[in-house]
C-alpha positions as CSV (number, residue, x, y, z in Angstrom):
1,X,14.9,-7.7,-19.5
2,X,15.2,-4.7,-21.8
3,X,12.4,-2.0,-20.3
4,X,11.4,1.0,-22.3
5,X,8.8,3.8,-22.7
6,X,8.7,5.2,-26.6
7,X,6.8,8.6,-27.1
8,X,5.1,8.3,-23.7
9,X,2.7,11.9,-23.5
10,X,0.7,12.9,-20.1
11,X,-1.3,15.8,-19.0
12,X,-3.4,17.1,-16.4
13,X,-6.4,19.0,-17.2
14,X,-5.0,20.2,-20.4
15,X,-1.4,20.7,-19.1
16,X,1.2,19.1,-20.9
17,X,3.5,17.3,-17.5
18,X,5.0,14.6,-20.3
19,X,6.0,14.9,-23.5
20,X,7.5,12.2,-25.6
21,X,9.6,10.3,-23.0
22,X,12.0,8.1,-24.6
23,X,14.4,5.8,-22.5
24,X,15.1,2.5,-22.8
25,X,17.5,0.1,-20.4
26,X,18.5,-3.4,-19.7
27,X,19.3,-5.4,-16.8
28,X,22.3,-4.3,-14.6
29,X,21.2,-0.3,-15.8
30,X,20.4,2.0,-13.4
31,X,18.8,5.3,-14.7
32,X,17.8,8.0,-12.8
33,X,15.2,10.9,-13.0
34,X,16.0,14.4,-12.7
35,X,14.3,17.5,-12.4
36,X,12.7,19.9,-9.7
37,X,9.7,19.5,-7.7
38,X,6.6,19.5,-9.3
39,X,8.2,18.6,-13.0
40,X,6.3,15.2,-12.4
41,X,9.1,12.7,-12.0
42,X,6.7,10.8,-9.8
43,X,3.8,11.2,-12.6
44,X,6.4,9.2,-15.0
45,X,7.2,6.7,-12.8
46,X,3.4,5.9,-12.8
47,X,2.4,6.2,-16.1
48,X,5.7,4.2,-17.4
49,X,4.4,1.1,-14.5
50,X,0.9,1.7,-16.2
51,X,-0.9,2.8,-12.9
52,X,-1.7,6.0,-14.3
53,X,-2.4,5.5,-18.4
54,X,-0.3,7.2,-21.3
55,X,-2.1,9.6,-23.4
56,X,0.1,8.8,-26.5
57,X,3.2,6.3,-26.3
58,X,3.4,3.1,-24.4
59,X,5.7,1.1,-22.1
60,X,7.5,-2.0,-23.3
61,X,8.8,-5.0,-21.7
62,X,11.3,-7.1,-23.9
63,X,9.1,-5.5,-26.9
64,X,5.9,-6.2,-25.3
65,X,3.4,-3.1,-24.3
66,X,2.5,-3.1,-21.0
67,X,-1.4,-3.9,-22.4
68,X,0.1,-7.5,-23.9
69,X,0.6,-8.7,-20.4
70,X,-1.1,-9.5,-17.7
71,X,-1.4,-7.7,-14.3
72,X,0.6,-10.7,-13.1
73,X,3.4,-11.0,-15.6
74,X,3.8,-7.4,-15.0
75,X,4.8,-7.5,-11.3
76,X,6.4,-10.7,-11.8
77,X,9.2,-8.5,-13.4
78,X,9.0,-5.2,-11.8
79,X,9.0,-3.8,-8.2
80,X,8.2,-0.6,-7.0
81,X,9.6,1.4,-3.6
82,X,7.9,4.2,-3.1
83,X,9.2,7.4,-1.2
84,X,9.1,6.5,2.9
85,X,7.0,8.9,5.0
86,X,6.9,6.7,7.7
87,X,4.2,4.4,9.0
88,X,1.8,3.9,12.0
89,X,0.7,-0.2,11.1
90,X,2.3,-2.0,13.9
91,X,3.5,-4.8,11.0
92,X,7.4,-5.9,11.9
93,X,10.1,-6.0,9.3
94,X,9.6,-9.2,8.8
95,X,5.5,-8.7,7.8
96,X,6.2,-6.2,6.1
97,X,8.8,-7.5,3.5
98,X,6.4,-11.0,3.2
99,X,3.8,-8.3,1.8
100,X,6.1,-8.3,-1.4
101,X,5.6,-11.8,-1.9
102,X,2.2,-11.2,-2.8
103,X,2.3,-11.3,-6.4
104,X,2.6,-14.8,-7.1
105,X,-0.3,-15.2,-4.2
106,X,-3.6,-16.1,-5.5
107,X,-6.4,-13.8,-3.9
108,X,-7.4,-16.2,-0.6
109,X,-3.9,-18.2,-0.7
110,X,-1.7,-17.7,2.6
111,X,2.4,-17.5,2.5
112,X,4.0,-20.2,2.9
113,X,7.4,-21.4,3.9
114,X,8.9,-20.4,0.5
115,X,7.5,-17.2,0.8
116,X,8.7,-16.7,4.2
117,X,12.2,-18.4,3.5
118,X,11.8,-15.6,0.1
119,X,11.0,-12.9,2.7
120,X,14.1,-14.0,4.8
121,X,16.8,-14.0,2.2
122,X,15.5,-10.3,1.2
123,X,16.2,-8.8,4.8
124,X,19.6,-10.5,4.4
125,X,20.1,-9.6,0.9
126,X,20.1,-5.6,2.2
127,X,21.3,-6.6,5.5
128,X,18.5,-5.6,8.1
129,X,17.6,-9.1,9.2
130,X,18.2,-8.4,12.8
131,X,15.1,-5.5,12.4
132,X,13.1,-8.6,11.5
133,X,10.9,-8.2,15.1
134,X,10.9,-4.7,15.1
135,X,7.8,-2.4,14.6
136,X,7.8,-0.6,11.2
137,X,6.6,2.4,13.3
138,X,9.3,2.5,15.4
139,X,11.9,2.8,13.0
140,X,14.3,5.8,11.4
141,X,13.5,6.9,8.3
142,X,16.7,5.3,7.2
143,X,16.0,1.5,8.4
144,X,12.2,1.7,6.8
145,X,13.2,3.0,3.2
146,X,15.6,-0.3,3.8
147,X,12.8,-2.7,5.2
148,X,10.8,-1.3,1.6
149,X,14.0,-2.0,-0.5
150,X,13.7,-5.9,0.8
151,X,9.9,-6.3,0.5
152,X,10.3,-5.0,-3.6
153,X,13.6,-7.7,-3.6
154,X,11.4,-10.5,-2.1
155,X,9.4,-10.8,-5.4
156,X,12.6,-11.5,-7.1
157,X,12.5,-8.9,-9.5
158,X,14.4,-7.7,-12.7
159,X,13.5,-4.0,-12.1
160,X,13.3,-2.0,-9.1
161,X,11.5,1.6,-9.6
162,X,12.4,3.6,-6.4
163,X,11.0,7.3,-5.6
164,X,13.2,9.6,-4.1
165,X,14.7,6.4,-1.8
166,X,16.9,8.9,-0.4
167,X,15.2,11.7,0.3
168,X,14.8,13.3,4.3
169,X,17.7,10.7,5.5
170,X,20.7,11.8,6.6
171,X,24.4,11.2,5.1
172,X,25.0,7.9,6.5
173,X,21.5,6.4,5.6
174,X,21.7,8.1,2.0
175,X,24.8,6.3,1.1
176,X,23.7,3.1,2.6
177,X,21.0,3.5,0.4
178,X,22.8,4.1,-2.4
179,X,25.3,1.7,-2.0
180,X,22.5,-1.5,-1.8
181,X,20.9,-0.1,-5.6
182,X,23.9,0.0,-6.8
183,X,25.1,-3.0,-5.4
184,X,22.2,-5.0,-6.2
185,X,22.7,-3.8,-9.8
186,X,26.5,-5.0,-9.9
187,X,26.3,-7.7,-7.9
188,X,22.7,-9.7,-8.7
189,X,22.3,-7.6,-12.3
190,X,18.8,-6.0,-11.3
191,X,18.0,-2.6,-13.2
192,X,17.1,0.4,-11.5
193,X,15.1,3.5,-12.2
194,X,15.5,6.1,-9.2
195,X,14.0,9.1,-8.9
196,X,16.2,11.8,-7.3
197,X,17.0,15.7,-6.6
198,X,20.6,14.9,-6.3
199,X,22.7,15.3,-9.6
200,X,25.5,13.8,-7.5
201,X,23.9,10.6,-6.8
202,X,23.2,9.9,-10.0
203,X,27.0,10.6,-11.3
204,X,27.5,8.4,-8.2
205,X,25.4,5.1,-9.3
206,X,24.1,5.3,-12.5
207,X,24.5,4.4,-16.2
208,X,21.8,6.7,-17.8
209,X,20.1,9.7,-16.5
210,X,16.9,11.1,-17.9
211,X,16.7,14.8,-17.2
212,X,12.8,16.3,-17.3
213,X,12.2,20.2,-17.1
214,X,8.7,22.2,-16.6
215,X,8.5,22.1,-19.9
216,X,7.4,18.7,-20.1
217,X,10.9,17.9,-22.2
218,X,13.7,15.4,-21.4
219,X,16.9,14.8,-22.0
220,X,17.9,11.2,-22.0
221,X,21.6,9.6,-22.4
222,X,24.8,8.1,-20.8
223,X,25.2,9.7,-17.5
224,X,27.8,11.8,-17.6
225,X,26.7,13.4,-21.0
226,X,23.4,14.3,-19.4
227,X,24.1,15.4,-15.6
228,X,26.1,18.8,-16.7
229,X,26.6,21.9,-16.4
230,X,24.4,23.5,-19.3
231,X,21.2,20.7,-18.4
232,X,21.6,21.2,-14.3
233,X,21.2,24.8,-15.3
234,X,18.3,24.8,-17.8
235,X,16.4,21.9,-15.2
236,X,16.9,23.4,-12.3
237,X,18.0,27.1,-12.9
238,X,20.7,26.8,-10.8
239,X,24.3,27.2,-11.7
240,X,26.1,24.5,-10.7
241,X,30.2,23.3,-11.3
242,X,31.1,19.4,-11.6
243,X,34.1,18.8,-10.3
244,X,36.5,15.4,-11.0
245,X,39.0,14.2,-7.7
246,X,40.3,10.8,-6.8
247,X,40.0,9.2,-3.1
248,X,41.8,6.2,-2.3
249,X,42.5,5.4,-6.2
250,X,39.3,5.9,-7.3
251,X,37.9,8.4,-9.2
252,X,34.9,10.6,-8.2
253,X,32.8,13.3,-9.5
254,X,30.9,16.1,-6.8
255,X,28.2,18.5,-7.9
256,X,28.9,22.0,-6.6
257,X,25.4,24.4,-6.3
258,X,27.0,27.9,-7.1
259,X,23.5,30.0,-7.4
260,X,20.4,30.4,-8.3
261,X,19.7,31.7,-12.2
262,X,16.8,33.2,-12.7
């Protein structure tokens, strides 16, 4: 699947947030979105799924706008995880992930054993299945933003949109978090478009960054051409230094806050 926005514009109440988004990528890609709070990388991820609509440009799936397919064919293809804040539904892992097989449900049709077999093979897929019985509100912030990564995978998807997946978790849970996109993306060749605050993550998993400011601008490219020095610095007026080390014969790159630029 090649997925694209071309030109995409958006405001609120006469203020430019968008302005001509382009990006494109393909299956296997992960891109991530960069920028400080309030620069509306949540407002893109919306607009380019076509919950909120473009004002100018459109969304394109293998060529197609998003208007030339149905509601169905849509989320056939694409999957959203959206930022975990925790829940109070007393639904069990298990529930909870069968909720993604809803898509290829008709309105009164029930789940069936494929759906829960689908469910199943999700939990295992990001290995939580021994949460299946447990309350979604009794879990870390760590083990529900995984329980939401398997119910987007139980649709079977070729795009996974995640916001800020790794955001108030701790070390351990942000790597394990991580390490499932980009595994899924290596290993099963499902793209990725992550919203994050962490320059280092994306040198860490992606392909492609796209880099928005509060001017309503973006810069969009390889990774490592856009996650610098200069564009860390004009985003997020911060000075930052990238450094390049090896660990156990790989080779890594670490983003260094230095100080704030006014």
């Amino acid at each position: 699947m090649i997925f694209s926005v071309k030109g995409g514009c958006f405001d609120y109440e006469d203020r430019q947030i968008l302005s001509y988004i382009n990006f494109s990528l393909k299956d296997s890609e992960v891109m991530t979105v960069l920028g400080p709070n309030g620069v509306g990388k949540t407002t893109l991820l919306r607009c380019m799924m076509g919950l909120l609509k473009w004002k100018q440009g459109d969304t394109f799936i293998n060529g197609k706008t998003l208007r030339q397919l149905s509601n169905t064919e849509i989320w056939r293809q694409i999957a959203y995880v959206p930022q975990s804040k925790g829940t109070a539904l007393s639904y069990t892992a298990r529930e909870m992930v069968l909720m993604g097989r809803s898509t290829g449900l008709g309105i009164f049709a029930q789940p069936g054993f494929i759906d829960y077999e689908a469910a199943d093979e999700a939990m295992e897929r990001v290995g939580i299945t021994k949460l299946a019985n447990k309350q979604c509100s009794c879990m870390s912030g760590g083990e529900l933003q995984m329980v939401l990564i398997a119910r987007a995978l139980s649709a079977n998807p070729k795009l996974l949109v995640l916001d800020e997946p790794e955001s108030n978790l701790d070390f351990k849970n942000q790597l394990i978090v991580l390490d499932t996109i980009q595994r899924l993306s290596q290993e099963e060749g499902i793209g990725a478009v992550v919203n994050t605050h962490y320059p280092a993550h994306a040198l860490k998993i992606a392909d492609k960054a796209l880099v928005l400011d509060y001017s309503g601008n973006s810069k969009f490219g390889d990774v490592k051409s856009i996650v610098n020095e200069e564009n860390m610095l004009n985003a997020f007026q911060v000075e930052v230094k990238i450094v390049d080390f090896d660990f156990e014969n790989r080779k890594h790159q670490g983003v260094i806050p230095i100080g704030i630029r006014a």
